[in-house]
C-alpha positions as CSV (number, residue, x, y, z in Angstrom):
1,X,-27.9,39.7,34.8
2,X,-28.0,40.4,31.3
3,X,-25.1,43.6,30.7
4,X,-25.5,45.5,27.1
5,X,-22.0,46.9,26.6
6,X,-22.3,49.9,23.4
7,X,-18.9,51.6,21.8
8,X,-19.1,54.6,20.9
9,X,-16.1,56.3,18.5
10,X,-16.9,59.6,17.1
11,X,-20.4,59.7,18.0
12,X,-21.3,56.8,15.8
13,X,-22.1,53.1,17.6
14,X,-19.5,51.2,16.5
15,X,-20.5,47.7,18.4
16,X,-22.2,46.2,20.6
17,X,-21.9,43.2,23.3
18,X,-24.2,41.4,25.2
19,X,-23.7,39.3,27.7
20,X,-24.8,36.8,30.6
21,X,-28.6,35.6,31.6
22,X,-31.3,37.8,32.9
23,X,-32.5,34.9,35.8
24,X,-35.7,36.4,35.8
25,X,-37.1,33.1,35.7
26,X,-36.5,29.7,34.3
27,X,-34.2,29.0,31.8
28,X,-36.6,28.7,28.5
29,X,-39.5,31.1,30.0
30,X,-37.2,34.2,30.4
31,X,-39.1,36.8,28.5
32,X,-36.3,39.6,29.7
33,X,-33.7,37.4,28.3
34,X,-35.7,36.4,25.1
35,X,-36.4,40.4,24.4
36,X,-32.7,41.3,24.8
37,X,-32.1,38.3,22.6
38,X,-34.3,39.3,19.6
39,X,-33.7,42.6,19.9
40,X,-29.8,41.6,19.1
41,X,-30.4,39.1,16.7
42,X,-32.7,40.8,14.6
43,X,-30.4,43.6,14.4
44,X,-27.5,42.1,13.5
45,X,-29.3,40.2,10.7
46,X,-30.4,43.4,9.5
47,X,-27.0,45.0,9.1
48,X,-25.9,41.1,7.4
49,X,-29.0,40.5,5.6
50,X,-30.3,43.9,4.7
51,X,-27.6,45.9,4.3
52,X,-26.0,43.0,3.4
53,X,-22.4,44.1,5.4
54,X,-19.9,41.7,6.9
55,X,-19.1,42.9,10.4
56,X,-17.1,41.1,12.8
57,X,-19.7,38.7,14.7
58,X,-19.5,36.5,17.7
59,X,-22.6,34.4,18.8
60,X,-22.1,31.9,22.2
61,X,-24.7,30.8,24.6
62,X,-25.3,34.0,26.6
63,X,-23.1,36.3,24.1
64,X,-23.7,38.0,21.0
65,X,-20.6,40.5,20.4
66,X,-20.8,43.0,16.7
67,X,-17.9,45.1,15.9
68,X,-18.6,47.1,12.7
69,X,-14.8,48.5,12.6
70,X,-14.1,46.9,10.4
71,X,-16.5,48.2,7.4
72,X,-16.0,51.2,5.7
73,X,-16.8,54.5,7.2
74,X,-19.9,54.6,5.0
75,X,-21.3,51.6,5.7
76,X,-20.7,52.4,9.6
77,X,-23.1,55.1,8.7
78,X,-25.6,52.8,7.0
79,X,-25.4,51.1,9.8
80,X,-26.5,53.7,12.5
81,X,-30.2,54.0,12.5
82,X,-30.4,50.0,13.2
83,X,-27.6,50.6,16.1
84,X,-29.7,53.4,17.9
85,X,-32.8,51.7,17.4
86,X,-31.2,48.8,19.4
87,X,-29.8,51.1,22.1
88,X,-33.1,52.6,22.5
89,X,-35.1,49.3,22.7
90,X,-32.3,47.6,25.6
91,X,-32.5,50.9,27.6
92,X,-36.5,50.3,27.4
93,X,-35.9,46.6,28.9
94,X,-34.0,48.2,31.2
95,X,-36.1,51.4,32.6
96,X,-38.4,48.3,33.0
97,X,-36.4,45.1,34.2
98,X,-33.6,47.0,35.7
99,X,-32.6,44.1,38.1
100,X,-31.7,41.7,35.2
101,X,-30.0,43.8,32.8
102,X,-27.7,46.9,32.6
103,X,-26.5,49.1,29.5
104,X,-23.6,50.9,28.9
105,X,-22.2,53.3,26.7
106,X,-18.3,53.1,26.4
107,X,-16.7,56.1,24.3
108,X,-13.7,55.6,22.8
């Protein structure tokens, strides 16, 4: 199981982890793992390459961790719409492949 681990300070999405293997199938024809995958990737690069910040970024087989608390408040903020938009597209994934992945939101 794939678990999507958001933190939340001050109402602004501050990182985000994902980890482990959906098992849905085999290893290399996983769509659910592939989608969670993307989804990540693309937008991390998008906060590196686009908005061209320099968060804190781990990337291991079966991980991807992205800490932005280390930026500046504004470019947290710059930051946001790309965060939400990946919340909202792993909670799709899961309202539809609930058995191989789980979100959460962690407030601190």
């Amino acid at each position: 199981m794939v678990e999507v681990l958001f933190t939340r300070d001050s109402g602004k999405l501050v990182s985000f982890r994902a980890s482990g293997h959906a098992g849905s199938v085999d290893d290399g024809y996983d769509m659910v793992c592939s989608a969670i995958s993307a989804s990540s990737i693309m937008i991390a690069n998008g906060i590196t390459e686009v908005l061209n910040l320099k968060p804190s970024i781990t990337v291991e087989d079966g991980f991807l961790h992205m800490d932005l608390r280390g930026l500046a408040p504004e470019d947290i903020e710059k930051s946001q719409v790309l965060m939400e938009t990946l919340l909202l597209g792993v909670k799709s994934i899961e309202q539809n492949y609930g058995e191989y992945i789980k979100v959460k939101i962690k407030e601190v």
